[in-house]
N, CA, C and O atoms as CSV, one atom per row, in Angstrom:
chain,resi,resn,atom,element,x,y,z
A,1,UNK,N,N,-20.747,30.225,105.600
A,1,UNK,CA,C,-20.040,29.032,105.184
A,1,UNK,C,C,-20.008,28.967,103.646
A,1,UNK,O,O,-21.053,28.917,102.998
A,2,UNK,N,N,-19.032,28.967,103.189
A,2,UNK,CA,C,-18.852,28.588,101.833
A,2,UNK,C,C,-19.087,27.001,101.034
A,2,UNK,O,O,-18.530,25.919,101.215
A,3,UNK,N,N,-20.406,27.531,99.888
A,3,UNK,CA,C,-20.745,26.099,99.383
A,3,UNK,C,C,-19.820,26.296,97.805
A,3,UNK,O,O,-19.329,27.305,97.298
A,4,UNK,N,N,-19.866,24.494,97.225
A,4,UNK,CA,C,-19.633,24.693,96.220
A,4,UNK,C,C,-20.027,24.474,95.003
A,4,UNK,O,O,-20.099,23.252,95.137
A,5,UNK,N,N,-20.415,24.686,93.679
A,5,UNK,CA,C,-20.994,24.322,92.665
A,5,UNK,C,C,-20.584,24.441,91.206
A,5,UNK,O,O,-19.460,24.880,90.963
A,6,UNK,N,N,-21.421,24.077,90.180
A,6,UNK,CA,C,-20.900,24.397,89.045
A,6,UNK,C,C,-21.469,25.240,88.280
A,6,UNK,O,O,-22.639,25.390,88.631
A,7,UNK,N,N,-21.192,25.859,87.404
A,7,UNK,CA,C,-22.378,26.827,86.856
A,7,UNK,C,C,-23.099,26.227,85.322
A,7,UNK,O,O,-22.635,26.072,84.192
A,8,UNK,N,N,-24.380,26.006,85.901
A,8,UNK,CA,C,-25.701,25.360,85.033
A,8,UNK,C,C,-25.288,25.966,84.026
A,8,UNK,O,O,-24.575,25.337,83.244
A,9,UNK,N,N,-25.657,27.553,83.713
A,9,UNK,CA,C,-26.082,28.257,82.878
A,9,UNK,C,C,-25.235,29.560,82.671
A,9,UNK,O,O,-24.620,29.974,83.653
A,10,UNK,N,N,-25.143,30.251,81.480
A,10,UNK,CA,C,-24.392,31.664,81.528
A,10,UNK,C,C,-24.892,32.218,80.475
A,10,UNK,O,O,-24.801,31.592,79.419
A,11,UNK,N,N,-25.586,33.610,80.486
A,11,UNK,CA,C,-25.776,34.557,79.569
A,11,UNK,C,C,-24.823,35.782,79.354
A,11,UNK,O,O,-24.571,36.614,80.226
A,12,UNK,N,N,-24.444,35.782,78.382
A,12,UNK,CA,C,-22.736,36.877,78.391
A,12,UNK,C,C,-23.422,37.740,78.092
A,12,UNK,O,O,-23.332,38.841,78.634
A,13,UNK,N,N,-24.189,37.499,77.257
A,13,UNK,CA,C,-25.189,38.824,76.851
A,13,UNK,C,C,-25.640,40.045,77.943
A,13,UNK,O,O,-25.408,41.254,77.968
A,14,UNK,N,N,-26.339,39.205,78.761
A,14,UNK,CA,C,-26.814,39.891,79.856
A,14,UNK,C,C,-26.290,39.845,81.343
A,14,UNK,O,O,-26.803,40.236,82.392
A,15,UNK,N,N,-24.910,39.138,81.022
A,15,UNK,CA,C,-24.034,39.184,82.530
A,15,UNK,C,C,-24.670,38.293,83.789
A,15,UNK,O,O,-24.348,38.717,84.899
A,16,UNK,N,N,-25.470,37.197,83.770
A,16,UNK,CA,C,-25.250,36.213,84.520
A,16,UNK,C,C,-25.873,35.169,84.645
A,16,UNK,O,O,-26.747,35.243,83.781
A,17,UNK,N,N,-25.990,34.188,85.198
A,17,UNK,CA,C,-26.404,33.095,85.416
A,17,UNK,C,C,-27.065,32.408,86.405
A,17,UNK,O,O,-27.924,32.928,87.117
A,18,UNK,N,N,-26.581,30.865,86.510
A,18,UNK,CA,C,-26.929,30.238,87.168
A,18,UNK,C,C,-25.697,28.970,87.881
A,18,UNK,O,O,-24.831,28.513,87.136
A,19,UNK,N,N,-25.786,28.536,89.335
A,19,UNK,CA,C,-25.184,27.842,89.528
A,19,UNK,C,C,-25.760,26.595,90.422
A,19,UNK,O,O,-26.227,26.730,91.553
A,20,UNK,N,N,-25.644,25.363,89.713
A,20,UNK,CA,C,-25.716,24.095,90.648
A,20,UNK,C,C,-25.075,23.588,91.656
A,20,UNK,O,O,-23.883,23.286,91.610
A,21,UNK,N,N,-25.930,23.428,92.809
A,21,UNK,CA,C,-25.409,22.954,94.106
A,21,UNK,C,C,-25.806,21.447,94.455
A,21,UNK,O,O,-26.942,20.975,94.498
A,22,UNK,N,N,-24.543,20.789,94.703
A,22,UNK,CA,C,-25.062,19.051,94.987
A,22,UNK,C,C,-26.112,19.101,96.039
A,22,UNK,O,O,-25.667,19.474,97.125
A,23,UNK,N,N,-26.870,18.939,96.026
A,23,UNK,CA,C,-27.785,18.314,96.949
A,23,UNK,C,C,-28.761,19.306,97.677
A,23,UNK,O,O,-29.125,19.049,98.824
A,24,UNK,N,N,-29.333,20.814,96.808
A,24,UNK,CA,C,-30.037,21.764,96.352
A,24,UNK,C,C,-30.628,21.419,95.205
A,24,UNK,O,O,-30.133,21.107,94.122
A,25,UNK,N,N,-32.004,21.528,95.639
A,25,UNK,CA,C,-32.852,21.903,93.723
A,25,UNK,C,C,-33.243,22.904,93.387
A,25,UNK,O,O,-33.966,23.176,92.428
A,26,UNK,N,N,-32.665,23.732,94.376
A,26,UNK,CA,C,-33.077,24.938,93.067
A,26,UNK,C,C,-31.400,25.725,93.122
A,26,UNK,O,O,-30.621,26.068,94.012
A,27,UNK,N,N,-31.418,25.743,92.066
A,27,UNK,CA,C,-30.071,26.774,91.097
A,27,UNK,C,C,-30.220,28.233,91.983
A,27,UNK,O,O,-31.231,28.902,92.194
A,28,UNK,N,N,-28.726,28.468,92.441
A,28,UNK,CA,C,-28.113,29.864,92.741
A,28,UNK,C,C,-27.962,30.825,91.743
A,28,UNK,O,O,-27.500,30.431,90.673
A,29,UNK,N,N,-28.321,32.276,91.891
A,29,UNK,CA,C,-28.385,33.096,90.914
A,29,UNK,C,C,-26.831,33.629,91.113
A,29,UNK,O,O,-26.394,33.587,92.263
A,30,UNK,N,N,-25.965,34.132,90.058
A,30,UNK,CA,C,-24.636,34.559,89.787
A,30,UNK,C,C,-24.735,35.907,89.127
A,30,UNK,O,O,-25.596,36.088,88.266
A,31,UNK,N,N,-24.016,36.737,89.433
A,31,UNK,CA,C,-24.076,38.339,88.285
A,31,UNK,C,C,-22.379,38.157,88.091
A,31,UNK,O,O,-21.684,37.465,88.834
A,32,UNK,N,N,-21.817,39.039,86.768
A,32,UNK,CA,C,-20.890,38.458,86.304
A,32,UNK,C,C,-20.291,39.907,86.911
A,32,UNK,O,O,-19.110,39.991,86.576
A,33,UNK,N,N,-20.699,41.023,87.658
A,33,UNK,CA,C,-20.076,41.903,88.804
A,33,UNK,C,C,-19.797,41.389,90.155
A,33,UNK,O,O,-18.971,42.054,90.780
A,34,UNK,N,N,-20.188,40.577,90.630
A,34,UNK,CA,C,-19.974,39.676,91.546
A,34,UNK,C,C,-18.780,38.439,91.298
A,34,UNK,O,O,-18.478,37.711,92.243
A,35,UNK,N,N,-18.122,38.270,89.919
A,35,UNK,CA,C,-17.741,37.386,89.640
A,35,UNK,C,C,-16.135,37.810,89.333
A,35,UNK,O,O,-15.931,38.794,88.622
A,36,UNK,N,N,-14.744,36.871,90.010
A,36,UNK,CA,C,-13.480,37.734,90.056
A,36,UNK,C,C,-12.676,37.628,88.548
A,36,UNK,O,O,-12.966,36.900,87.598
A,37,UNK,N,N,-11.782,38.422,88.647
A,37,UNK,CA,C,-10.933,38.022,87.526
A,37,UNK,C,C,-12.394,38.143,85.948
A,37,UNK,O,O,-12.755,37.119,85.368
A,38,UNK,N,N,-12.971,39.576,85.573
A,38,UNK,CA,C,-13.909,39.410,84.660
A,38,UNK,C,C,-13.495,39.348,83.297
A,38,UNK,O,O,-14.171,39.191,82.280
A,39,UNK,N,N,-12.087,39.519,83.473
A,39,UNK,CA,C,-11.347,39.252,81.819
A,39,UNK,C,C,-11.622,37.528,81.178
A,39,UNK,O,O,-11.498,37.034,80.057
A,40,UNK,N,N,-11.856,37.224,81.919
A,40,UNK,CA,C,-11.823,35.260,81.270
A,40,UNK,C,C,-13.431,34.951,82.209
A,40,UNK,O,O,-13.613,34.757,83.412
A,41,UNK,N,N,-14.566,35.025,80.856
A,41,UNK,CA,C,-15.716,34.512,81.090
A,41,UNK,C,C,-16.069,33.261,81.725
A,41,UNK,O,O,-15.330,32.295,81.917
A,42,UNK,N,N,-17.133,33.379,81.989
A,42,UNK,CA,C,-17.148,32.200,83.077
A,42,UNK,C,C,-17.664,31.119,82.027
A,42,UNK,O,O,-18.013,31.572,80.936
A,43,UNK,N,N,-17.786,29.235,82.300
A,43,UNK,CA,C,-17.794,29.054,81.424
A,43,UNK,C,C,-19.302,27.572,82.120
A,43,UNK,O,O,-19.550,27.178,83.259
A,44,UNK,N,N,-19.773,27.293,81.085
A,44,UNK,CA,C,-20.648,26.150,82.043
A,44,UNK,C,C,-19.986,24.614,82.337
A,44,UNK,O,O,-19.356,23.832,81.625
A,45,UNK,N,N,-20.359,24.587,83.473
A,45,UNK,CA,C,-19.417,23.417,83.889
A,45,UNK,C,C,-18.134,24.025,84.901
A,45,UNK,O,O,-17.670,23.049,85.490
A,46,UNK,N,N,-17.501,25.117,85.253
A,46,UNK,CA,C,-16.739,25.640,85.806
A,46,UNK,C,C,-17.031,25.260,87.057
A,46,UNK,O,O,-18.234,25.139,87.286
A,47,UNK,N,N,-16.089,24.977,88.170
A,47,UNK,CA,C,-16.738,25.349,89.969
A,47,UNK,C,C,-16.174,26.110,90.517
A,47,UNK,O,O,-15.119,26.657,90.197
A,48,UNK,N,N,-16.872,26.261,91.517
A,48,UNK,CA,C,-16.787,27.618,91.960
A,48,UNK,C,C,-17.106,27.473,93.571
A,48,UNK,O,O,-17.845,26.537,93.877
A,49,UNK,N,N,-16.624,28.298,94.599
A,49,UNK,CA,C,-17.006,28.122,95.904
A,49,UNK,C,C,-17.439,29.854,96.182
A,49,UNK,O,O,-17.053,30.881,95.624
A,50,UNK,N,N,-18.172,29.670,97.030
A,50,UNK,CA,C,-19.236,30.941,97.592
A,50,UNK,C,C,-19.742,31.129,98.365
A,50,UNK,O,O,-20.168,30.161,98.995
A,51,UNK,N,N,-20.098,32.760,98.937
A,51,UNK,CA,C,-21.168,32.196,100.149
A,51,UNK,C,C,-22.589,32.327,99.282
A,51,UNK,O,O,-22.644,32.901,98.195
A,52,UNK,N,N,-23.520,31.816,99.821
A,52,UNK,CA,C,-25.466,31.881,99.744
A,52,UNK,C,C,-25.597,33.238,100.027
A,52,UNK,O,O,-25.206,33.193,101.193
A,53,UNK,N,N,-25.907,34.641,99.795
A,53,UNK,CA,C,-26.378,35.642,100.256
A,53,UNK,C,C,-27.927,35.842,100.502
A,53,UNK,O,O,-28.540,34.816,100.206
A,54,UNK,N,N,-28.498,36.561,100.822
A,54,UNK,CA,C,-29.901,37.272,100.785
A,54,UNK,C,C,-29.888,38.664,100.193
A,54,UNK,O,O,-29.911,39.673,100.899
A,55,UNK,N,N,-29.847,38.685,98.720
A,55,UNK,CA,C,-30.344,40.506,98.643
A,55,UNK,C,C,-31.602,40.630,97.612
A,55,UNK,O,O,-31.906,40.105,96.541
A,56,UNK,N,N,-32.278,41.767,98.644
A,56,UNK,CA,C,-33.592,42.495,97.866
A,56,UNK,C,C,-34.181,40.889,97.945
A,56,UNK,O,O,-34.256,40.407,96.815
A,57,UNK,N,N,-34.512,40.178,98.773
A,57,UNK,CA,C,-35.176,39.159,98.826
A,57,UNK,C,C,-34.911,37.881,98.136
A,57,UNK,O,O,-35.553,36.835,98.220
A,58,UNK,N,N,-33.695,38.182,97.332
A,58,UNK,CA,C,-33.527,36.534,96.586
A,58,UNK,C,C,-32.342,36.508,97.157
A,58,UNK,O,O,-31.756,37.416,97.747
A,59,UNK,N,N,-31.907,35.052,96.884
A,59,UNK,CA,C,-30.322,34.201,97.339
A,59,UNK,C,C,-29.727,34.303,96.284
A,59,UNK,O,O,-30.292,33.838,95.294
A,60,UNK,N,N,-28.346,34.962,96.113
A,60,UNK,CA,C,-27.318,34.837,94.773
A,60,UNK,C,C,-26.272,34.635,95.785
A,60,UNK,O,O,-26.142,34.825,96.995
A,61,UNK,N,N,-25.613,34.196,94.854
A,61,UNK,CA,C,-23.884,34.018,94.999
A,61,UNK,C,C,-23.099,35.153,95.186
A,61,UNK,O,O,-22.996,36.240,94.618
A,62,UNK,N,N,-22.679,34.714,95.945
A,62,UNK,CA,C,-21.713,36.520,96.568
A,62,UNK,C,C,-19.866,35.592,97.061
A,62,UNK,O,O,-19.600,34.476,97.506
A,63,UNK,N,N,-18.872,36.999,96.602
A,63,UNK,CA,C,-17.409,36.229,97.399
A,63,UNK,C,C,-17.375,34.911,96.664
A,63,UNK,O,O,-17.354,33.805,97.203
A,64,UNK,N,N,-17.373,35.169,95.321
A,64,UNK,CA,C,-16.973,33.982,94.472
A,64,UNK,C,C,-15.877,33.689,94.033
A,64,UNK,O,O,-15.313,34.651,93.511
A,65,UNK,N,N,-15.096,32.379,94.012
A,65,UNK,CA,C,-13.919,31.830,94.058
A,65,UNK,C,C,-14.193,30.876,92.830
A,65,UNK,O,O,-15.170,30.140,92.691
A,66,UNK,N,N,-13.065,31.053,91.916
A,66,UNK,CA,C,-13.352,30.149,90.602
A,66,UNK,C,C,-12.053,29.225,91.221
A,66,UNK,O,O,-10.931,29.461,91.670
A,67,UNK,N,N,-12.773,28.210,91.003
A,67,UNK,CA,C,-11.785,26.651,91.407
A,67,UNK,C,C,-11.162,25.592,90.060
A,67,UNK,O,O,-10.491,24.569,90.200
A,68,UNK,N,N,-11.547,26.104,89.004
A,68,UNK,CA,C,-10.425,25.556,88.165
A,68,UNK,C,C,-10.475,26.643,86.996
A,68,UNK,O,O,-10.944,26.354,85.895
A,69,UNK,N,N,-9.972,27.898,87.292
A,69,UNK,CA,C,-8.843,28.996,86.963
A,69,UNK,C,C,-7.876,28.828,87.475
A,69,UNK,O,O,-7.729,28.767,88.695
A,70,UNK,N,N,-6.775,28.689,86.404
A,70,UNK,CA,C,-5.388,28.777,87.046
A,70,UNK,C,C,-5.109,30.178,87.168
A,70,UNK,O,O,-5.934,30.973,86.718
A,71,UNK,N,N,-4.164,30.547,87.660
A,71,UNK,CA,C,-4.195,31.956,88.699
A,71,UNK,C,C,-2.331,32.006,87.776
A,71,UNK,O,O,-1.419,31.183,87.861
A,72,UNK,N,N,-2.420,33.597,86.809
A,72,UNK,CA,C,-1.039,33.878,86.333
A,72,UNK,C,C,0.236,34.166,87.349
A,72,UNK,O,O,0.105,35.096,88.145
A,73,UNK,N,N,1.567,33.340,87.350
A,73,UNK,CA,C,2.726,33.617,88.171
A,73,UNK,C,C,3.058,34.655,87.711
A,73,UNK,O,O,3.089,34.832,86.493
A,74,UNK,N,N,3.411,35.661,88.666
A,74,UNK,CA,C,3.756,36.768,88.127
A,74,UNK,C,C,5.238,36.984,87.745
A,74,UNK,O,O,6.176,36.442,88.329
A,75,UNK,N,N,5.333,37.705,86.859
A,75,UNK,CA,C,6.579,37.588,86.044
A,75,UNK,C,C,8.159,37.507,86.931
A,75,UNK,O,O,8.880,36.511,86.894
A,76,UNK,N,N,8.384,38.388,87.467
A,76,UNK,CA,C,9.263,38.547,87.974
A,76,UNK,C,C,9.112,37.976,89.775
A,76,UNK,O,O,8.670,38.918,90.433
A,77,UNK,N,N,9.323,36.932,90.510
A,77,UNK,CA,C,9.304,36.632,91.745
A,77,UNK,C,C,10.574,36.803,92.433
A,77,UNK,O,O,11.597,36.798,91.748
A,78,UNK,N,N,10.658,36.969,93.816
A,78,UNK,CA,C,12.039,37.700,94.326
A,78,UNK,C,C,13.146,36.368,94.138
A,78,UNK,O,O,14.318,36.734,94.048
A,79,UNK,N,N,12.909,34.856,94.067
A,79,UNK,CA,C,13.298,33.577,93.568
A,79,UNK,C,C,13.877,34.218,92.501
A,79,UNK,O,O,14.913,34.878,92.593
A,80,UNK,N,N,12.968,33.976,91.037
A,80,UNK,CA,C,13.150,34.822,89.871
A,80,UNK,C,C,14.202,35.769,89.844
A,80,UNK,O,O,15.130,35.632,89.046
A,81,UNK,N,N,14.156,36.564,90.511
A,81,UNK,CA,C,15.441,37.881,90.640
A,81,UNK,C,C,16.509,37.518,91.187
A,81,UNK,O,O,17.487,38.023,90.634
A,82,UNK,N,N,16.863,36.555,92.429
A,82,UNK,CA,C,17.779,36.081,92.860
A,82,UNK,C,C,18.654,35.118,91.770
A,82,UNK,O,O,19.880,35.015,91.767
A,83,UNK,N,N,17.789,34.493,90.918
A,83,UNK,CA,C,18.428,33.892,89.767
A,83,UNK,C,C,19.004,34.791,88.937
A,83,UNK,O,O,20.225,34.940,88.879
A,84,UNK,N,N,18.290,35.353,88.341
A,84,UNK,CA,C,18.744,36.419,87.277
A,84,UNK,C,C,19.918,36.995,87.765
A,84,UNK,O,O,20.755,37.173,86.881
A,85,UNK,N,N,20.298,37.392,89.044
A,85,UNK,CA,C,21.453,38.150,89.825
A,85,UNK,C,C,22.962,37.191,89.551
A,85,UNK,O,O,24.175,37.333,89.397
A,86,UNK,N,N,22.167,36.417,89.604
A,86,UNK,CA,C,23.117,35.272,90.519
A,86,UNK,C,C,24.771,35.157,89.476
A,86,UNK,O,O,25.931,35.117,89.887
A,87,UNK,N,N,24.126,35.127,87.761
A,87,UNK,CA,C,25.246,34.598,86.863
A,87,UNK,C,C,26.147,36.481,86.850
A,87,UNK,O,O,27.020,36.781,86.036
A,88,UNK,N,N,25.665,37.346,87.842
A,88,UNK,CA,C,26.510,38.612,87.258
A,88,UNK,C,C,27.574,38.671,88.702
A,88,UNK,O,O,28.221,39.712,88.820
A,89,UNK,N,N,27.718,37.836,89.534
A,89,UNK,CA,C,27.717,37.612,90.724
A,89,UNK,C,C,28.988,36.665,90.510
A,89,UNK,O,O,30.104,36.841,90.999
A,90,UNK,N,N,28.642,35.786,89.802
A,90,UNK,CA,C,29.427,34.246,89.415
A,90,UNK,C,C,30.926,35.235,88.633
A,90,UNK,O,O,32.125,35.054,88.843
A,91,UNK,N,N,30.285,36.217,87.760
A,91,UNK,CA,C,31.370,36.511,86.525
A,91,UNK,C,C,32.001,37.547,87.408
A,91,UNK,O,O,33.193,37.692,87.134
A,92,UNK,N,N,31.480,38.478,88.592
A,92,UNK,CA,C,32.377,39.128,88.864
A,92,UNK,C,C,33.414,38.655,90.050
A,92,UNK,O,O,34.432,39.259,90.390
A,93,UNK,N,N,32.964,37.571,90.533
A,93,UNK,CA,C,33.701,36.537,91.276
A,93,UNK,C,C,34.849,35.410,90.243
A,93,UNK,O,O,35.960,35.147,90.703
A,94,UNK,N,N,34.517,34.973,89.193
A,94,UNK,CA,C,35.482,34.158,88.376
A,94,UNK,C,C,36.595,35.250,87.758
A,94,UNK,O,O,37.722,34.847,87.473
A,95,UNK,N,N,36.123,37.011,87.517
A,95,UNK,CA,C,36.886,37.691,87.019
A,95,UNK,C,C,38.149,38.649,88.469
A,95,UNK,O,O,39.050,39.455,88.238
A,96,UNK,N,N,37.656,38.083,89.884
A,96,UNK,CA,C,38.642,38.117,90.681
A,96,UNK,C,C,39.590,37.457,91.172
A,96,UNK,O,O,40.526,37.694,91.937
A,97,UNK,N,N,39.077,36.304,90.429
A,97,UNK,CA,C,39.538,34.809,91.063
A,97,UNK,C,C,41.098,35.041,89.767
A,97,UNK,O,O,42.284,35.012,90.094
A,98,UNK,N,N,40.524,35.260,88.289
A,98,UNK,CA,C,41.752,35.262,87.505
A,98,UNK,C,C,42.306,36.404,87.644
A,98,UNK,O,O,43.383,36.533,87.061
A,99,UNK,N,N,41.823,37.495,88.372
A,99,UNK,CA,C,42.998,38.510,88.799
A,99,UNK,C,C,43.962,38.072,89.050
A,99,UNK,O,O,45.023,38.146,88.431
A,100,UNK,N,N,43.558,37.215,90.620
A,100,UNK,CA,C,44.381,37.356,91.650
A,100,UNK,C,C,45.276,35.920,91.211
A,100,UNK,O,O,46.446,35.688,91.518
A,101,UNK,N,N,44.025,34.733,90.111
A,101,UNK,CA,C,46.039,33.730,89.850
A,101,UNK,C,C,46.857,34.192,88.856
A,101,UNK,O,O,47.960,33.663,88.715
A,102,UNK,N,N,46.404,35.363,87.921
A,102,UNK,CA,C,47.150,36.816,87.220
A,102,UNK,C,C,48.420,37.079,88.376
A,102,UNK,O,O,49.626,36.956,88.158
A,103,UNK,N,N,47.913,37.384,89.362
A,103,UNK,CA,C,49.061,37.856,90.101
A,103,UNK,C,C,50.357,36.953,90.943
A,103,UNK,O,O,51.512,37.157,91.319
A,104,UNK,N,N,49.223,35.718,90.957
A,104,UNK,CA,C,50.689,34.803,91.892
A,104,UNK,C,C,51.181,34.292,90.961
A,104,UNK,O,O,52.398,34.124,91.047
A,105,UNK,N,N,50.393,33.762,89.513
A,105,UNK,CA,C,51.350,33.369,88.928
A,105,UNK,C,C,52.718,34.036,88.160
A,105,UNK,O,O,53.576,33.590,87.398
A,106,UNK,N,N,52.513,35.001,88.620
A,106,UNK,CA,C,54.036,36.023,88.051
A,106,UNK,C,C,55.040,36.259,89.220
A,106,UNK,O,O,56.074,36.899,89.027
C-alpha cells in the first residue's frame, strides 16, 4: 500500500534522506537512486507517495512518486501535429477553391 509524506531532511552531498509520515514517529529512510526523475533534486518539504520496504533489515522508501513535480508536456503531441497540419490543408483547399471560381468565372 502506498503511504504518503514529506521529506524532513536531504543530504545532496551524500544522496539521501529522510521522509515524514503523518501519524509515524519515526522518519522513512530515502536514497536519491531510488528517487525518479534525478535531474531536479529533491527538495525539503516536497511529497511524495511510496511503498514502506524492508531491505538488509531497515524500512526505506522504495517506488517513489514525487507529488508536486510537474511532469514536462512533451513537445510535439499527435493534437499538436494535427494543428500544425491543419493551416497547410486550409491553403491547399482555399488554393482549389480559387482555381475552380478561376474557372467558372470565365
Amino acid at each position: 500500500m502506498f503511504l504518503e509524506g514529506k521529506i524532513k531532511t536531504y543530504n545532496e552531498e551524500r544522496g539521501f534522506g529522510f521522509i515524514e509520515i503523518a501519524g509515524e514517529s519515526k522518519d522513512l529512510f530515502f536514497h536519491i537512486k531510488d528517487f525518479p526523475n534525478k535531474n531536479v533534486p529533491p527538495k525539503v518539504g516536497e511529497r511524495l507517495k511510496f511503498l514502506k520496504v524492508q531491505d538488509a533489515g531497515k524500512f526505506k522508501a522504495d517506488n517513489i512518486v514525487r507529488l508536486d513535480l510537474k511532469t514536462e508536456t512533451p513537445r510535439h503531441t499527435p493534437q499538436s501535429r494535427a494543428l500544425e497540419n491543419k493551416p497547410r490543408i486550409t491553403q491547399r483547399k482555399q488554393s482549389q477553391e480559387a482555381l475552380l471560381h478561376k474557372y467558372v468565372s470565365i
